[in-house]
Phi, psi and omega in degrees: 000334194273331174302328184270345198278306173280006150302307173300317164298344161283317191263335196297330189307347192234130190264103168280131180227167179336295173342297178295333187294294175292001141290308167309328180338281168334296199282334173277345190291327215282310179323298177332301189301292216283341171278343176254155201301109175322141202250101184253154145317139165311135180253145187247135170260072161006116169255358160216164173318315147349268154341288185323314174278346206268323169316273168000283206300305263237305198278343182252039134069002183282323158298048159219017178267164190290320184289314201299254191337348174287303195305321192262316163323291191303358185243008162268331182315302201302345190254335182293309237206031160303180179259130192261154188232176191196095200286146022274162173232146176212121196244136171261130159207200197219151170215127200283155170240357163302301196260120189271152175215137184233141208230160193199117210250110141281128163205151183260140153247165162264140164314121175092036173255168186223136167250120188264148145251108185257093186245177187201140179247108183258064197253149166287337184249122159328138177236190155240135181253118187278130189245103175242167185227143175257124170270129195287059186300347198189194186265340180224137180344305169323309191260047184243159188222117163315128200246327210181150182220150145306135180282165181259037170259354199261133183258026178246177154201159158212157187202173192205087215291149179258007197183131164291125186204193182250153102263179165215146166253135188236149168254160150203143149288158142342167193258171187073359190247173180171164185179211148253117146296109152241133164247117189246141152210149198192131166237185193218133173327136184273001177224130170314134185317142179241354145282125166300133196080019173211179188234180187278357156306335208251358193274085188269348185221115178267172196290147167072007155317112194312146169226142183040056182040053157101298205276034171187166209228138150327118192219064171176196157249132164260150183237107178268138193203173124030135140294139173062030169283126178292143190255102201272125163286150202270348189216180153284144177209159155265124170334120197217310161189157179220140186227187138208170162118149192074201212255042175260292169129230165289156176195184164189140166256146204220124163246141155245115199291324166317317156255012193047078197226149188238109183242133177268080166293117179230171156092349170333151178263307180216155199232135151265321159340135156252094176007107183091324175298176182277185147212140174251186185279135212065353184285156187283127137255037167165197193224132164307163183186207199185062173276157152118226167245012170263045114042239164282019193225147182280184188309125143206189191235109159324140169197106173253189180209123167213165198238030273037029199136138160339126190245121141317110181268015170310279202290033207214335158275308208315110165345130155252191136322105213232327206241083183306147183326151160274141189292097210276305194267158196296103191293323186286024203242002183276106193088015184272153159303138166194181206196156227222098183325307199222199151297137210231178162259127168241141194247126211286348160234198173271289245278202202265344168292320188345133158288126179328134182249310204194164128277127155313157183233143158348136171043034093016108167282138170180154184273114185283114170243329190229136144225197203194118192052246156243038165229212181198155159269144196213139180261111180261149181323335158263022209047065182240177168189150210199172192254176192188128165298161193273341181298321186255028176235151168212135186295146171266086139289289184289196208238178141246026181170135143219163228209190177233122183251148195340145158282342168240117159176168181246135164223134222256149171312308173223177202259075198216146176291336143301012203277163182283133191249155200253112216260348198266087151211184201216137192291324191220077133266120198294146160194164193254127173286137190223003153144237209187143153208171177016058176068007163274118199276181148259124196239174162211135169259157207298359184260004189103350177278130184236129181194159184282138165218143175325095163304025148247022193260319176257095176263289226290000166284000000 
């Protein structure tokens, strides 16, 4: 009751009219409004320059154009259709600015490799050339993982694989841009030899080798050398503990944060190393010896790596192959018209395992987009493309045969009984046959005109 009373004696002083009500009306519309959330486009966060430009296209309205969708074709192709490779590898090639393209390179890597990518643009206008690398997780494109982009001033990339996998690196220009392109990738080890003086020559005892009649596995490498041969960090590291004792003997550990890697010296002669300090790559920490229970074996140094568990370290030393074949065929011969001297093989990839995509027929036309070694990449009229040795190409400069042509017949854009036919010509105008695909010559007319005509509108050439 005291509650109700003075509640009442509190509102009787205030007289409420229409007036206040519509207001209170008002002021509530506006609160309302004003607590929800503005209604914006989703913000797009790029995750590479790439992405970035295919927007770009999206907001000026240029993807749905014909040329836009070729640029967004071709760079799913390159990831769909790569090329497979074996490293180190080195491609000189052309990318047409009539036409978009994108070119797009396989390779499997290993865990403890580093991979350099080198690239160099030879174009007259400046461009951006997009370099992004993919880890390869599945059959589709959806289930691949951006691993890295080139920044884009930069002609380099490096990466470093967390797991043996495939990747592919795909290039594209801008769209409308285009030029000559050479690309070297190699790869090299990621952690520094950690004997002074020696090599992977020097590896005498490998990871997962029988121990103790069997009842343990090697969970290193020994590297044999010298007593008091210095023992070098192989990365930047932190000093994380130096001991002795069991059956490592002396030892010292090394952490490196970067790879998150637990790196293992054993069997020392001497510890130089201080706890807890930095160490960079060549600095000494200890001396080989035969501490431990290697004893009776002569001085070398146990030297493991582990990561949740024991890691092989071969491949985080050993020397690789560093130096890609050198380009043997004739680089100036990269955007030119050719034809293939006699019947040839073309093969889906450079190396020499590759399998075969097709035969070729005698003077058989295509275009030289690449080369690599002693083969050249080749664009055949129907827009497939495949690699070929260079002994059997030759450019069509000169005709193999010319003729007068038929008063009745078409010549046509491409080499299809549908093809779009090309009207600026004259019936008894000279021309030169510059070769042949799919039952089609290729002419150039005595005005400069090039165009496909049927062989069977000329059976007697």
């Amino acid at each position: 009751m005291f509650q109700r009373i003075t509640l009442n004696r509190l509102w009787k002083p205030f007289h409420f009219g229409p007036t206040f009500f519509l207001l209170v009306f008002i002021l509530s519309i506006f609160i309302l409004t004003g607590c929800k959330k503005e209604i914006v486009p989703k913000a797009f966060w790029p995750r590479s320059d790439h992405e970035a430009y295919q927007h770009s296209l999206e907001e000026a309205n240029l993807i749905t154009t014909a040329l836009g969708k070729d640029w967004v074709n071709a760079a799913q192709r390159s990831l769909v259709s790569p090329t497979d490779i074996t490293l180190p590898y080195q491609e000189a090639f052309y990318i047409s600015q009539k036409t978009p393209d994108a070119i797009g390179y396989r390779f499997f890597v290993k865990r403890g490799l580093r991979i350099e990518v080198k690239i160099a643009v030879r174009a007259s206008d400046s461009l951006n050339l997009f370099t992004d690398l993919f880890r390869q997780m599945g059959d589709s494109i959806p289930d691949w993982i951006h691993v890295a982009t080139a920044d884009e001033d930069s002609s380099r990339l490096m990466f470093e694989p967390r797991r043996d996998a495939y990747y592919i690196l795909r290039l594209q220009p801008e769209l409308l841009r285009g030029g000559r392109f050479d690309v070297v990738i190699r790869e090299v080890p990621s952690l520094e030899f950690p004997v002074s003086g020696r090599d992977s020559r020097s590896i005498q005892s490998f990871f997962g080798d029988s121990r103790d009649g069997g009842r343990r596995e090697h969970h290193g490498v020994d590297i044999f050398a010298p007593r008091h041969t210095p023992v070098l960090a192989p990365v930047s590291a932190q000093v994380l503990r130096i001991g002795e004792g069991g059956i490592g003997g002396r030892y010292v550990w090394l952490y490196e944060p970067k790879r998150a890697l637990y790196l293992y010296f054993a069997h020392l002669e001497t510890q130089c190393a201080k706890e807890a300090s930095w160490v960079n790559p060549g600095d000494t920490i200890g001396t080989v010896g035969n501490t431990g229970n290697a004893i009776r074996t002569r001085p070398h140094l146990h030297f493991g790596i582990y990561n949740r568990g024991p890691v092989d370290p071969w491949d985080f030393l050993v020397e690789t192959d560093t130096i890609p074949d050198r380009i043997r065929s004739d680089t100036l011969a990269i955007s030119k018209l050719a034809r293939v001297i006699e019947s040839a093989t073309i093969f889906r990839g450079p190396g020499p395992q590759s399998p075969s995509t097709d035969t070729l027929e005698m003077h058989s036309i295509m275009v030289i987009i690449a080369a690599t070694g002693s083969m050249y990449r080749v664009l055949l009229p129907d827009g497939s493309t495949g690699y070929i040795p260079d002994e059997q190409v030759e450019i069509a400069s000169d005709e193999i045969d010319h003729e007068t042509l038929p008063d009745h017949f078409a010549l046509l854009e491409t080499p299809e009984q549908d093809g779009i036919p090309i009207t600026n010509i004259f019936s008894d105008d000279q021309f030169l046959v510059l070769g042949q695909f799919n039952g089609f010559y290729l002419i150039r007319t005595h005005h400069g005109t090039e165009g496909w005509m049927s062989i069977t509108s000329h059976p007697k050439m």
